[in-house]
Backbone of each chain as ProteinMPNN parsed JSONL, in Angstrom:
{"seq_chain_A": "XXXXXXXXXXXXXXXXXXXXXXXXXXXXXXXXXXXXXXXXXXXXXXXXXXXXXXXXXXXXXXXXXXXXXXXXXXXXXXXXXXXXXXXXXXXXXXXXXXXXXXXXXXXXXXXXXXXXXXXXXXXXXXXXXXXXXXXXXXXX", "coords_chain_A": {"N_chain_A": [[140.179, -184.469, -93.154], [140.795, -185.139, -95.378], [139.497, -186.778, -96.416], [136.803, -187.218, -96.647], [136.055, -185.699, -99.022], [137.366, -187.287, -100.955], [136.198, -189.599, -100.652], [133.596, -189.187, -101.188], [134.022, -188.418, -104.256], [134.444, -190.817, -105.187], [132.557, -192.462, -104.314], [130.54, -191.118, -106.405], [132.107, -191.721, -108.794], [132.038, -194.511, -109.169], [128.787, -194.728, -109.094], [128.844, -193.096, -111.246], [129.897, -194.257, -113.395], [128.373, -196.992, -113.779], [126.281, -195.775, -114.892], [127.562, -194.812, -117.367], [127.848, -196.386, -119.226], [127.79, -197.341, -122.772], [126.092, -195.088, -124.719], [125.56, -192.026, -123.591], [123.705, -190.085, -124.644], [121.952, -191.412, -126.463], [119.214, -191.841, -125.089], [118.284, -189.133, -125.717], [118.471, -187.797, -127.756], [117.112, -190.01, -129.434], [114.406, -189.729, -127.949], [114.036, -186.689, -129.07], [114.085, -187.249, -132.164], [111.679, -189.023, -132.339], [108.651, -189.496, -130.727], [108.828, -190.098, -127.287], [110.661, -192.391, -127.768], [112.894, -192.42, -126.145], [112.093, -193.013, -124.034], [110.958, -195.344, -124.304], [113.871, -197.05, -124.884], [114.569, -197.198, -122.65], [113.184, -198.982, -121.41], [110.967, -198.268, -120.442], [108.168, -198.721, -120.643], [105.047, -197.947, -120.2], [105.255, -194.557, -119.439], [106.535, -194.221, -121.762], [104.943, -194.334, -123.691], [102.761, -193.115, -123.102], [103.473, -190.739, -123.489], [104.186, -190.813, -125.995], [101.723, -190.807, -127.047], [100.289, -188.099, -125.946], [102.343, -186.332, -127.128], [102.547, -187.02, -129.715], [99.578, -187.205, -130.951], [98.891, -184.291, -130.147], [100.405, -182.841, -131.921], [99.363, -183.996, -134.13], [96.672, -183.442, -133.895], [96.914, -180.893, -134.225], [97.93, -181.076, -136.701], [95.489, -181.608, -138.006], [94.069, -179.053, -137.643], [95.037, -177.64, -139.737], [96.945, -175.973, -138.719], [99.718, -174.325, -139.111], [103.016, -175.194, -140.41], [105.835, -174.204, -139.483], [108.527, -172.817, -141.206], [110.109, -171.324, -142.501], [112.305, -168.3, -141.176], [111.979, -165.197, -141.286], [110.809, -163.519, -139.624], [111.292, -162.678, -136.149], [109.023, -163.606, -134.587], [108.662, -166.099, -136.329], [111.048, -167.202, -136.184], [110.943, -168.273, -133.392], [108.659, -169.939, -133.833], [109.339, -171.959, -135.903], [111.368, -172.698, -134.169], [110.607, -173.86, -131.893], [108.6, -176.052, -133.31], [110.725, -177.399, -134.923], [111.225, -178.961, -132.174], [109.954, -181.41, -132.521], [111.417, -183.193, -133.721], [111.59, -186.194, -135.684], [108.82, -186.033, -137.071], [107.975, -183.179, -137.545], [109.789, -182.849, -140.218], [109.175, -185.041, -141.553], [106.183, -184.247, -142.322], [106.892, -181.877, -143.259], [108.204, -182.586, -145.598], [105.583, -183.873, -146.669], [103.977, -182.071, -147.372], [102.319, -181.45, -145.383], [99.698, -179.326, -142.729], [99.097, -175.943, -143.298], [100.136, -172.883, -145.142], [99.767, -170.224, -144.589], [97.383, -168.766, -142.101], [94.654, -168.977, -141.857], [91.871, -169.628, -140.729], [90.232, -169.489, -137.302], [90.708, -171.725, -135.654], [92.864, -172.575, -137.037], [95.069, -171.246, -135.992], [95.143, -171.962, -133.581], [95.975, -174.523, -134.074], [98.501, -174.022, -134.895], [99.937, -173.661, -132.535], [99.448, -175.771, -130.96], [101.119, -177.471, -132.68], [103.48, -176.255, -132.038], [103.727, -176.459, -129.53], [103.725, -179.229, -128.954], [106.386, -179.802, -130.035], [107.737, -178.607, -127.911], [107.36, -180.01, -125.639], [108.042, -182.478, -126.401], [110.856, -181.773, -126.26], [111.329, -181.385, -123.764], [110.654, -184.448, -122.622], [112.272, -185.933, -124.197], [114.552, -184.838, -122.615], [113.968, -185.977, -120.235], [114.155, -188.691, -120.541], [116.933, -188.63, -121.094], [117.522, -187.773, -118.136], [116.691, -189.779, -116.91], [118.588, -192.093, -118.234], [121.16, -191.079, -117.256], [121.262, -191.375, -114.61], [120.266, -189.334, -112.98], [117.588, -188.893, -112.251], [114.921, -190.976, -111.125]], "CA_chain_A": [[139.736, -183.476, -94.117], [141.044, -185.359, -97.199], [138.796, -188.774, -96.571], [135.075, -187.075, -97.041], [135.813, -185.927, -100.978], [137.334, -188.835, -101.379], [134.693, -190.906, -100.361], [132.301, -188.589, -102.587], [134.449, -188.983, -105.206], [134.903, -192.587, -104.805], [131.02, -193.399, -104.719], [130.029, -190.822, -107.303], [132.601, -191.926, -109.987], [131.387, -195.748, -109.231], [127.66, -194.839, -109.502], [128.443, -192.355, -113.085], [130.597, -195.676, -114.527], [127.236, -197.662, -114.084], [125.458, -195.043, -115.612], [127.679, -194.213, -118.331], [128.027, -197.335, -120.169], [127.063, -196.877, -123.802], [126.088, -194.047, -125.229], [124.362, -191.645, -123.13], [122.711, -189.331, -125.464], [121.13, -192.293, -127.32], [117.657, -191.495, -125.526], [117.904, -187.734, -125.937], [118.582, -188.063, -129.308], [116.232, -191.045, -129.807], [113.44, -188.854, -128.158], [114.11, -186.042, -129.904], [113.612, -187.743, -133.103], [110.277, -190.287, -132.285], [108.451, -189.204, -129.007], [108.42, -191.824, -126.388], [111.209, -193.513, -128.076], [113.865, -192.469, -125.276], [111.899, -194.206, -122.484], [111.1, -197.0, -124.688], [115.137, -197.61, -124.872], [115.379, -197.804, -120.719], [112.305, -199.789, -120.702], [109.862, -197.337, -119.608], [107.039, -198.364, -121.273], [104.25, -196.922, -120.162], [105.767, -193.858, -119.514], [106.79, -193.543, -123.241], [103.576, -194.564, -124.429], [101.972, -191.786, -122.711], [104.584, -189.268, -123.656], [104.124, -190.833, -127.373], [100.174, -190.648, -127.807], [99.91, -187.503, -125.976], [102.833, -185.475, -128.403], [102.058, -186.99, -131.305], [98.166, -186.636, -130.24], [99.303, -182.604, -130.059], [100.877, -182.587, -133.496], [98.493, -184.353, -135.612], [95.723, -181.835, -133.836], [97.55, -179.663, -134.863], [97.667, -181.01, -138.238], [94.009, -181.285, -138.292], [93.259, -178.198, -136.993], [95.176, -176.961, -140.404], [97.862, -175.426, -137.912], [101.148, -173.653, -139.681], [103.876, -175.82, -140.347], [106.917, -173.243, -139.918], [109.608, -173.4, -142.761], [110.842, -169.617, -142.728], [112.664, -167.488, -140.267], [112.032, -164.033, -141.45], [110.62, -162.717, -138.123], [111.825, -163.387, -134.856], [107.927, -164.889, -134.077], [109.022, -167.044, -137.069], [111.854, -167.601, -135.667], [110.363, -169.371, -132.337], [107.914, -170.65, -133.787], [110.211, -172.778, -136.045], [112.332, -173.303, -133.037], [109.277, -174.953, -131.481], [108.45, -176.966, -134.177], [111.54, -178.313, -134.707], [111.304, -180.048, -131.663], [108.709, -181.986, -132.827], [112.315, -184.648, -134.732], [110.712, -186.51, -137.504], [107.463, -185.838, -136.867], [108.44, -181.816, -138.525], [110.755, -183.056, -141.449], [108.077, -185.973, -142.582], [105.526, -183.015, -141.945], [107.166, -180.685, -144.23], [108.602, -183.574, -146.72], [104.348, -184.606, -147.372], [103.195, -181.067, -147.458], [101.368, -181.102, -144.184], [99.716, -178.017, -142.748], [98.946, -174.37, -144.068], [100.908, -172.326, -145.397], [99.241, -169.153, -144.062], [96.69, -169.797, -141.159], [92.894, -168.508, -142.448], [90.683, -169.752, -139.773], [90.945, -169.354, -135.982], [91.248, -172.989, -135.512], [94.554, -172.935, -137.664], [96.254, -170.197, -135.222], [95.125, -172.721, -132.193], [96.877, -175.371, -134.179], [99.942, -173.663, -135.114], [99.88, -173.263, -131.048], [99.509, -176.74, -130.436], [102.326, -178.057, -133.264], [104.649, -175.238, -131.545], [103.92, -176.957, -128.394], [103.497, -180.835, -128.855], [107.469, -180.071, -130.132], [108.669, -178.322, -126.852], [106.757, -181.099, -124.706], [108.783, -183.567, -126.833], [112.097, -182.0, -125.847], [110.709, -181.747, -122.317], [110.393, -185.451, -122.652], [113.692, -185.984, -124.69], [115.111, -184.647, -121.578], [113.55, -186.162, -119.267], [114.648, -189.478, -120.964], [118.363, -188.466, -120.539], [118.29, -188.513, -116.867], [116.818, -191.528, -117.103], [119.631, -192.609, -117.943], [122.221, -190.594, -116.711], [120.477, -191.385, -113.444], [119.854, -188.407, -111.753], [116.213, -189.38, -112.099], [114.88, -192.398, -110.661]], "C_chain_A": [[139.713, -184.029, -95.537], [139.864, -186.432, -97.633], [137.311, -188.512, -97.346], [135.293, -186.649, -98.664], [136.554, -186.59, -101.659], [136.905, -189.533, -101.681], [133.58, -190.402, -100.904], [132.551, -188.87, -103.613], [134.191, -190.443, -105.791], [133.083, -193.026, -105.508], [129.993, -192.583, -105.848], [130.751, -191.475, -108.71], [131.889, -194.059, -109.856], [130.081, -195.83, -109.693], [127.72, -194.444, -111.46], [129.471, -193.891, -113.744], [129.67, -196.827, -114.584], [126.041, -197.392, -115.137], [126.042, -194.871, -117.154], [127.958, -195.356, -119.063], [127.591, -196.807, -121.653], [127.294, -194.948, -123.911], [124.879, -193.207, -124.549], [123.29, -191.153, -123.178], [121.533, -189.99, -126.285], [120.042, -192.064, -127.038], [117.705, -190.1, -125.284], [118.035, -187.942, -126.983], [117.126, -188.94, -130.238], [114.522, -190.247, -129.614], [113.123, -187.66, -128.686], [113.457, -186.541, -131.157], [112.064, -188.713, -133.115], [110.116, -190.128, -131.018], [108.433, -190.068, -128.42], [109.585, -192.663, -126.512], [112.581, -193.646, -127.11], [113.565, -193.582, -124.165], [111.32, -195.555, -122.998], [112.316, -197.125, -124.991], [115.115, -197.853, -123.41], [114.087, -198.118, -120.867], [111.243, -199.172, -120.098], [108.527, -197.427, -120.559], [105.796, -197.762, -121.629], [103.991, -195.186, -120.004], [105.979, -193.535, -121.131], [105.335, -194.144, -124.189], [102.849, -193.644, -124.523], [102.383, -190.628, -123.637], [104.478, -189.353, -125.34], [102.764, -190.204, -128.243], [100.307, -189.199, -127.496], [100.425, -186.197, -127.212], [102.702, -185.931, -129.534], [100.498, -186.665, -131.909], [97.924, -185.064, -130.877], [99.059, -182.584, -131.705], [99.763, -182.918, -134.14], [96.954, -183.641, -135.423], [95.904, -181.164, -134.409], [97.629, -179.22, -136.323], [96.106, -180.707, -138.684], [93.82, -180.325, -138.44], [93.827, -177.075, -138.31], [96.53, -175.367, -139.755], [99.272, -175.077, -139.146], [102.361, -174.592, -139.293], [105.474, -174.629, -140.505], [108.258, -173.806, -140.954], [110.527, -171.971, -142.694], [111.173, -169.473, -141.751], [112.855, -165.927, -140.391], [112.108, -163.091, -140.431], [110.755, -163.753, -136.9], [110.232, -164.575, -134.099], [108.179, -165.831, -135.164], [109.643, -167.801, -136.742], [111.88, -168.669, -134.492], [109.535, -170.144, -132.441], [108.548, -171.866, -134.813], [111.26, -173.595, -134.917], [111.432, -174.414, -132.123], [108.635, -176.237, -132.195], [109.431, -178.121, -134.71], [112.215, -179.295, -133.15], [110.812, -181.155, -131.663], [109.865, -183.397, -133.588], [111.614, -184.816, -135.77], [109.614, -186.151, -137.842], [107.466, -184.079, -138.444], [109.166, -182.533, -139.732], [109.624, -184.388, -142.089], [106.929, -184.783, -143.108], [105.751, -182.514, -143.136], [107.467, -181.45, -145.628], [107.061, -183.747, -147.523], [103.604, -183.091, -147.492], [101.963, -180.699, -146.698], [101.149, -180.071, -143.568], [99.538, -176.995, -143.185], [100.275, -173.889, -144.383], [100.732, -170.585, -144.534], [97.613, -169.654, -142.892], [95.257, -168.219, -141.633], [91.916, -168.479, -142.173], [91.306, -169.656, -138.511], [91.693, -170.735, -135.133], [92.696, -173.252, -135.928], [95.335, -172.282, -136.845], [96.2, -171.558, -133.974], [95.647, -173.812, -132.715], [98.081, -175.343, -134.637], [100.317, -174.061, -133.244], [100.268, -174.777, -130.626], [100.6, -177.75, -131.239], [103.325, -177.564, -132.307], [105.022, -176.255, -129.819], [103.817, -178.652, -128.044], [105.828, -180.6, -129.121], [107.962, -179.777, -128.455], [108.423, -178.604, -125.695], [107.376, -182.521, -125.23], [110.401, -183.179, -126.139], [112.096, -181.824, -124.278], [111.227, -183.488, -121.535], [111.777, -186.215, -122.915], [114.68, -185.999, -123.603], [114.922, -185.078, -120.671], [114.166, -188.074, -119.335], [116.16, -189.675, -120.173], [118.276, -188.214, -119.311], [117.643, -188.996, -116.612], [118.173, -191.868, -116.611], [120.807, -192.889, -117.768], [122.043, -191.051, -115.314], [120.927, -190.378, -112.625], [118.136, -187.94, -111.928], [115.756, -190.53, -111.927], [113.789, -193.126, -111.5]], "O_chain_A": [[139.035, -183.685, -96.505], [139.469, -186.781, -98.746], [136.788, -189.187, -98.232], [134.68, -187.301, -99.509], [136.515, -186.581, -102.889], [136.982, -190.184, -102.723], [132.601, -191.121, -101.103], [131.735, -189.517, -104.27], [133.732, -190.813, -106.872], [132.638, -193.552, -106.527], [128.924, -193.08, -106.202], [130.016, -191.725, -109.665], [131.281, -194.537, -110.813], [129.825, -196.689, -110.536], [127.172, -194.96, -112.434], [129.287, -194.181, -114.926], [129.993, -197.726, -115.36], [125.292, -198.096, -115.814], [125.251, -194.795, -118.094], [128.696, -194.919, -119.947], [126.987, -195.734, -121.644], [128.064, -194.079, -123.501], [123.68, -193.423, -124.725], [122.278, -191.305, -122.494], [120.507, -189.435, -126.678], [119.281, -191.936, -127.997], [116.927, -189.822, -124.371], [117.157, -188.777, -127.198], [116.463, -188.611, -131.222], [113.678, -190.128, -130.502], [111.922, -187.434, -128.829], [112.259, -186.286, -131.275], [111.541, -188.944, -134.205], [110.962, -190.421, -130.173], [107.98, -191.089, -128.937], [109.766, -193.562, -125.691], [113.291, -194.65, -127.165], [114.217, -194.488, -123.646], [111.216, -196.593, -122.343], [112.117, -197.647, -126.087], [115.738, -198.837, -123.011], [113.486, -197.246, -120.24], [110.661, -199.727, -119.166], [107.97, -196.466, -121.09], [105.428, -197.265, -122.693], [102.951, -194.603, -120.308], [105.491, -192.503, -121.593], [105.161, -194.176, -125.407], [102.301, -193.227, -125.544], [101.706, -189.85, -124.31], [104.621, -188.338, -126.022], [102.631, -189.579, -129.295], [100.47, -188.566, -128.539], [99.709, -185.458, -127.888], [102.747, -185.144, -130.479], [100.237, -186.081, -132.961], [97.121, -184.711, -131.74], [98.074, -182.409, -132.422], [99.164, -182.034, -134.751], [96.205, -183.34, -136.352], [95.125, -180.676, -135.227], [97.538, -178.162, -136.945], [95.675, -179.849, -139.455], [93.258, -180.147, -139.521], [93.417, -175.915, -138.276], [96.786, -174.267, -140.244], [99.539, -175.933, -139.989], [102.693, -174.772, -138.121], [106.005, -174.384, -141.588], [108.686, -174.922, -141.246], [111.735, -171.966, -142.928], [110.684, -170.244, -140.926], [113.733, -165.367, -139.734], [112.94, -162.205, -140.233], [110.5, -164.944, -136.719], [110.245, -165.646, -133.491], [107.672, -166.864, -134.728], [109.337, -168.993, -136.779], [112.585, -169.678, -134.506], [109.332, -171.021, -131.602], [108.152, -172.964, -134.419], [111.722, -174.736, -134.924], [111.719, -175.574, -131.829], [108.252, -177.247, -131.604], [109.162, -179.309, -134.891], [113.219, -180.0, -133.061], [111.17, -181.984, -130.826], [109.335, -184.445, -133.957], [111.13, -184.014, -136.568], [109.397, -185.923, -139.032], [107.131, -184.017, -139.626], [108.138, -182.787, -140.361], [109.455, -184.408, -143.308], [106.893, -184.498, -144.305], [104.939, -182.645, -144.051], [107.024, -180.988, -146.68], [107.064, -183.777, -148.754], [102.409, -183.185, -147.77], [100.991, -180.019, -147.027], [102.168, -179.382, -143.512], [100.318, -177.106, -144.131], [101.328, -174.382, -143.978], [101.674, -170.005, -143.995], [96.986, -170.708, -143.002], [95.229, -166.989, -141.622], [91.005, -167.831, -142.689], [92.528, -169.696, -138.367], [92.671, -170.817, -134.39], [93.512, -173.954, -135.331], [96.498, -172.686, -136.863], [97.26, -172.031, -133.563], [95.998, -174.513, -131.765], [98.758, -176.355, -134.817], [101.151, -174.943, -133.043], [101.311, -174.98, -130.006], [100.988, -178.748, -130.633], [104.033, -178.398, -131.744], [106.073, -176.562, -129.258], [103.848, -179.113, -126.903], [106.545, -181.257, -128.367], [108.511, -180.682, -127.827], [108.862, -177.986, -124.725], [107.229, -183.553, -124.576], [111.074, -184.055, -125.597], [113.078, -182.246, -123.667], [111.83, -183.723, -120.488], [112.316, -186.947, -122.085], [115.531, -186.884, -123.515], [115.721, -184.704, -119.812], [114.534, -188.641, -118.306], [116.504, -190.383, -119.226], [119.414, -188.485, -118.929], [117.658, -188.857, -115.389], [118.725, -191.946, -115.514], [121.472, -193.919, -117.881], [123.155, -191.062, -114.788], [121.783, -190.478, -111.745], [117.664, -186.819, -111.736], [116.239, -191.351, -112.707], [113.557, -194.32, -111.309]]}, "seq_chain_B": "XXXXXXXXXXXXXXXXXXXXXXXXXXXXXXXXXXXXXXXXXXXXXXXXXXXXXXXXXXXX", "coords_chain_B": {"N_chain_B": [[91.424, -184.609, -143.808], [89.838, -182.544, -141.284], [89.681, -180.96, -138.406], [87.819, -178.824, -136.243], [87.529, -177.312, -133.859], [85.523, -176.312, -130.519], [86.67, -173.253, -128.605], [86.681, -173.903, -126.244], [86.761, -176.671, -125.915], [89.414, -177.334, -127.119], [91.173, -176.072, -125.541], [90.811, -178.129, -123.208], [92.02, -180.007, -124.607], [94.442, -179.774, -125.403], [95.282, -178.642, -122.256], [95.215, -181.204, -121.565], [96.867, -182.998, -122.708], [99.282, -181.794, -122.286], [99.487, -182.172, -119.511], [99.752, -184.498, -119.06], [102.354, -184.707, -120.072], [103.546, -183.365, -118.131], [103.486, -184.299, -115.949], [104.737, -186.704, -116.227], [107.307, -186.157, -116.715], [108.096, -184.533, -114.87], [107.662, -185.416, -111.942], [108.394, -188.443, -109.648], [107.147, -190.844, -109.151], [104.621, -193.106, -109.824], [102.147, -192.39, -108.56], [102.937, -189.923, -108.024], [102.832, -189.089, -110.036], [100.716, -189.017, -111.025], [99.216, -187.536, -109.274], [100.165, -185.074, -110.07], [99.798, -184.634, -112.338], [97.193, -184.387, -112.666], [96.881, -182.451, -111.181], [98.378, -180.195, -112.68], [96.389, -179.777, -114.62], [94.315, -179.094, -114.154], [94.77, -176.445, -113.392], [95.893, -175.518, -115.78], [92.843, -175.897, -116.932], [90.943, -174.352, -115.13], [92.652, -171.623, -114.989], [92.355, -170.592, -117.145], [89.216, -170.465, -117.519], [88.86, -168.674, -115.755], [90.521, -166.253, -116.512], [89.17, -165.935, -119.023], [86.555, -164.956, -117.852], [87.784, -163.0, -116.681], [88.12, -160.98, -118.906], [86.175, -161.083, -120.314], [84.572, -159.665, -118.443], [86.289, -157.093, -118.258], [85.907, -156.172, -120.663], [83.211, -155.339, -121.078]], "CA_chain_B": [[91.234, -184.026, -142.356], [90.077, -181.014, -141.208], [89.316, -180.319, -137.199], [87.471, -177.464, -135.938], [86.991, -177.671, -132.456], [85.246, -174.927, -130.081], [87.445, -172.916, -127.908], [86.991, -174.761, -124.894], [87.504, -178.596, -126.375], [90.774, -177.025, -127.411], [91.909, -175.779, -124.452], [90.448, -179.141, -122.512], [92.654, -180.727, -125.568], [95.667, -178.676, -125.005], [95.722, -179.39, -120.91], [95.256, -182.71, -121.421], [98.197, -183.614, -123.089], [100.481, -180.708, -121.373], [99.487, -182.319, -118.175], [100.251, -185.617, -119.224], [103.636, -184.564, -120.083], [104.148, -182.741, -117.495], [102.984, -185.262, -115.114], [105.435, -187.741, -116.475], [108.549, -185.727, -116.947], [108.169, -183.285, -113.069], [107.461, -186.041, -110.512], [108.982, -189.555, -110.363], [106.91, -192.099, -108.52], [103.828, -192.971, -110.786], [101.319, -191.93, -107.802], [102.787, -188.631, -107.738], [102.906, -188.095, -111.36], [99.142, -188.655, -111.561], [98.33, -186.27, -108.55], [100.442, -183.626, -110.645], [99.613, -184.67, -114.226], [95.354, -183.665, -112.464], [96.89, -180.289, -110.481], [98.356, -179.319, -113.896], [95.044, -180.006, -115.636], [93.211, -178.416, -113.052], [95.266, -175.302, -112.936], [95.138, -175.019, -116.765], [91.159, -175.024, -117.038], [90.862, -173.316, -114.127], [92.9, -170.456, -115.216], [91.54, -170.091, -118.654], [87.874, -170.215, -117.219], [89.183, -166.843, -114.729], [90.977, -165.001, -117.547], [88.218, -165.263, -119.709], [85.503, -164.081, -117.349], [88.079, -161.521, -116.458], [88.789, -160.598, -120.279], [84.631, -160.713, -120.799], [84.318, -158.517, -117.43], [86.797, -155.943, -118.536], [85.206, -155.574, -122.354], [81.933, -154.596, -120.981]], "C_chain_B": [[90.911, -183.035, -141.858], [88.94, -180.963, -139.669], [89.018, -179.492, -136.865], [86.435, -177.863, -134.599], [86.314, -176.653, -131.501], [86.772, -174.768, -129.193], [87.886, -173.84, -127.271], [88.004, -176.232, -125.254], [89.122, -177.865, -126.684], [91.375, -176.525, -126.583], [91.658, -176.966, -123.674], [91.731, -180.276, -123.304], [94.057, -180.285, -124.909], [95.978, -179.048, -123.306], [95.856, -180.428, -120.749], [96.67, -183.39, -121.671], [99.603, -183.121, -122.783], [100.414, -181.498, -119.932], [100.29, -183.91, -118.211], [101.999, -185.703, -119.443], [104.52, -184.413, -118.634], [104.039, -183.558, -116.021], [104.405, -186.129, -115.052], [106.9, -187.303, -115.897], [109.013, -185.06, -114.773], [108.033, -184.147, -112.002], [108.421, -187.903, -111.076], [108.107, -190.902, -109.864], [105.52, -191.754, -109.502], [102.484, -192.283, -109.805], [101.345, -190.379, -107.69], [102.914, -187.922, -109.103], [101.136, -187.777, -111.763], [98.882, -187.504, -110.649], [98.963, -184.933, -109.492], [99.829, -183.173, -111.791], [97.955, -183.386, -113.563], [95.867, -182.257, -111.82], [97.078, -179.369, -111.597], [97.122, -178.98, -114.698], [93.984, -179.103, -115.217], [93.411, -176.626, -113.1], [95.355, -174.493, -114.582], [93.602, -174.635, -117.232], [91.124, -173.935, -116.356], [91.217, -171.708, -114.048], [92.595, -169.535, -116.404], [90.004, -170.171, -118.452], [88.161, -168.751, -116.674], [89.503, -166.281, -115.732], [90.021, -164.916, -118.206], [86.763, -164.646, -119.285], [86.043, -162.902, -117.259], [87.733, -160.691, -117.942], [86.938, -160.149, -120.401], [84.224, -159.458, -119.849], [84.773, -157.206, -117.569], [86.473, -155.269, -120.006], [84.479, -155.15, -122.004], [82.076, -153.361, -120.478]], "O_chain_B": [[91.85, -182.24, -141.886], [87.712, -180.935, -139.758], [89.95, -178.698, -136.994], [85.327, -178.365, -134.406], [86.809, -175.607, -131.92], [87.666, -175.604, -129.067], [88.921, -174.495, -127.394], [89.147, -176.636, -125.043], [89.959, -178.412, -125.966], [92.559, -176.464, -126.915], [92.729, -177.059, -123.074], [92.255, -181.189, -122.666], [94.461, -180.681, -123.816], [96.956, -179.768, -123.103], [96.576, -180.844, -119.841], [97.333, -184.122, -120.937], [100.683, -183.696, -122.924], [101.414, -181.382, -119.223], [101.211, -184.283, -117.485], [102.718, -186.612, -119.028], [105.538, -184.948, -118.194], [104.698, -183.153, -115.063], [105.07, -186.223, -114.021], [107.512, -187.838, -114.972], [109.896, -185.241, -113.935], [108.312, -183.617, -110.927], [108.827, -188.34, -112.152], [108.497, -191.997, -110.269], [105.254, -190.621, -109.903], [101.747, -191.567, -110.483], [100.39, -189.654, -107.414], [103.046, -186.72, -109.337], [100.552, -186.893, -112.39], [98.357, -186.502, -111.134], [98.301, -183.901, -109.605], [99.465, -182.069, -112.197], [97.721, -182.209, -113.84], [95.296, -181.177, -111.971], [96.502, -178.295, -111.772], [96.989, -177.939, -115.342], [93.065, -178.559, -115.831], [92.539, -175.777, -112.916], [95.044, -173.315, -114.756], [93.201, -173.572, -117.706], [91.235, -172.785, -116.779], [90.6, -170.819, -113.462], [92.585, -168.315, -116.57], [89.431, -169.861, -119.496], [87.655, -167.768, -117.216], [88.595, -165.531, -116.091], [89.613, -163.755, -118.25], [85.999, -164.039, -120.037], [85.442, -161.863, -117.533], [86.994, -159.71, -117.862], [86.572, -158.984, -120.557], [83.678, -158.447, -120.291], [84.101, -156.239, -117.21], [86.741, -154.121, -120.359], [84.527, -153.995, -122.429], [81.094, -152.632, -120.343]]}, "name": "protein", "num_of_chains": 2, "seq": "XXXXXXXXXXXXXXXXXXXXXXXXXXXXXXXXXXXXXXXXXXXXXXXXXXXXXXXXXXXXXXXXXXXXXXXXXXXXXXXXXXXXXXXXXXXXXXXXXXXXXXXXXXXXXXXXXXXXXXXXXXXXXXXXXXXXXXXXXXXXXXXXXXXXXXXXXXXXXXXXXXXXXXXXXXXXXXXXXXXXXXXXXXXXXXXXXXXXXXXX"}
């Protein structure tokens, strides 16, 4: 009875002490901040290439398209839609630092690129995450 | 800079790069991220072509 979670034990704490070397958050963190840049730390290049052009791709549509850079939280759609945006890491805080974006959205194009900032961020922490089990490995 | 795309291209825009994500992140072998990345892609047009016939069908 005692031997089998033992022997789970045993070969899970061996596999997570391979895994956990370092610092594990480094590519959640890393993708968070610069898309792509988690799975370019484990070597995933093409993979974070993809994951780089297509969310940064998003965003700078987005910029084009004269899309709403959120800054306020007055109303709760403010509220998410900042929350969305700030997944976006540097990308949002350079963004807002150069005065990128509307302030108020004036054409229909600008609502469809508020839409697509809101969502290039919460396809980055998608990504961010997807990074970390990387290389936690409970993704292969 | 200033983009102004029709509907569509912006929704063709918009799946494209959702699928690509989603491709990457939801499957793990690269064969099965492409068949997903195209089901996602597929399943975004696809459903924004139906809603908006519906949406045009139910205005009239």
């Amino acid at each position: 009875m005692a031997t089998s979670p033992n022997k789970v034990a045993g070969a899970g704490s061996g596999s997570k002490s391979d895994a956990s070397q370092g610092f594990v958050y480094l590519p959640l963190i890393a993708g968070w901040l610069v898309p792509g840049a988690g799975h370019f730390l484990l070597r995933k290049w093409g993979r974070g290439a993809l994951l780089a052009a297509s969310i940064m791709g998003m965003f700078m549509l987005g910029i084009a398209m004269q899309g709403t850079v959120y800054a306020n939280a007055h109303e709760i759609l403010e509220f998410l839609g900042l929350a969305g945006d700030l997944g976006n890491g540097m990308l949002y805080f350079i963004s807002r630092a150069m005065g990128l974006g509307a302030d108020q959205v004036q054409v229909t194009t600008a609502d469809w690129g508020s839409r697509f900032i809101v969502v290039a961020g919460l396809l980055n922490v998608i990504a961010a995450v997807d990074a970390h089990n990387l290389r936690t490995g409970r993704k292969a | 800079m200033i983009f102004r795309p029709s509907h569509f291209a912006a929704v063709l825009l918009f799946a494209l790069f959702a699928s690509v994500v989603f491709g990457i992140t939801q499957r793990e072998t690269p064969r099965r991220m492409l068949h997903y990345g195209a089901y996602c892609f597929a399943l975004f047009v696809g459903s924004a072509i139906v809603l908006s016939w519906l949406m045009y069908l139910i205005a009239r």
